[in-house]
C-alpha positions as CSV (number, residue, x, y, z in Angstrom):
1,X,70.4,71.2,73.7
2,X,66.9,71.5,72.5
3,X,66.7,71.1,68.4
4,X,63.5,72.3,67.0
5,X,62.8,72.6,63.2
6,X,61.9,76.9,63.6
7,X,62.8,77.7,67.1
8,X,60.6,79.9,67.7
9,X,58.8,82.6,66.2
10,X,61.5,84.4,64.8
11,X,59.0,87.9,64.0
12,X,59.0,88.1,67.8
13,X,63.1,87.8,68.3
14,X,65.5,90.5,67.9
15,X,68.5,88.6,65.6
16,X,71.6,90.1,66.2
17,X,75.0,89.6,64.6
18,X,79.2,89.8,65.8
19,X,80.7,92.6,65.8
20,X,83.7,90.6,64.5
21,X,81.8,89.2,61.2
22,X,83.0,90.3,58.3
23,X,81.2,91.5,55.4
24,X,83.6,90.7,52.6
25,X,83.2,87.5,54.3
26,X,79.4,87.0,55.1
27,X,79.3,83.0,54.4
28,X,80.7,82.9,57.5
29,X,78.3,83.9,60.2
30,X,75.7,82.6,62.7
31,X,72.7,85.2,64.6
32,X,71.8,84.6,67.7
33,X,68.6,86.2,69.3
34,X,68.4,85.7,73.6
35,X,64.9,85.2,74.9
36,X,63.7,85.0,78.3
37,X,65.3,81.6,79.4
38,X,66.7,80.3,76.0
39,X,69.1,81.9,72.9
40,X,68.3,81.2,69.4
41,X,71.1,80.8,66.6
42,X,70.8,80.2,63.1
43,X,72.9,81.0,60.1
44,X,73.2,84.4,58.6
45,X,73.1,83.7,55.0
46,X,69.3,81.5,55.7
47,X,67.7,83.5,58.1
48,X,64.7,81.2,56.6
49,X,66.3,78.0,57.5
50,X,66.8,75.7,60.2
51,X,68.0,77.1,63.7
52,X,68.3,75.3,66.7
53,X,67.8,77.0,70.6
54,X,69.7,76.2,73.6
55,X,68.7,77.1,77.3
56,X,70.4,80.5,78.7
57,X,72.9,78.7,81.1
58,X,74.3,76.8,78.2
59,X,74.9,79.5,76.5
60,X,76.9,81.3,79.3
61,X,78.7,78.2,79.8
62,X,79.4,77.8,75.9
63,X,80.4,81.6,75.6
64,X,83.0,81.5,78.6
65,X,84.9,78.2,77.5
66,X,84.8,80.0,73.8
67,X,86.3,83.2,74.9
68,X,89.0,81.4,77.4
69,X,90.4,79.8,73.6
């Protein structure tokens, strides 16, 4: 995992949120934003704060042993 204080330049990434967030329930929530060879997350209630980046195979590995649960 690569942890860096803004990830990014976050005016250049398009943020997008799950379909299954909630918003009676918006505490709850990260964004994550997919660039060329890494994906950005960061929380959705600080879209100011930290966020962290992980490279693009991680994430497919991450998302297919999260949707196997």
């Amino acid at each position: 995992m690569i942890r860096k204080p803004s990830a990014g330049d976050a005016s250049v990434l398009q943020w997008a949120k799950s379909s299954y967030s909630d918003s009676s329930n918006g505490s709850e929530c990260i964004e994550v934003a997919a660039a060329s060879d890494t994906v950005h997350v960061r929380d959705s209630k600080n879209a100011d704060g930290p966020r962290f980046a992980v490279p693009l195979a991680a994430w497919v590995e991450f998302v297919t042993y999260a949707s196997r649960s």
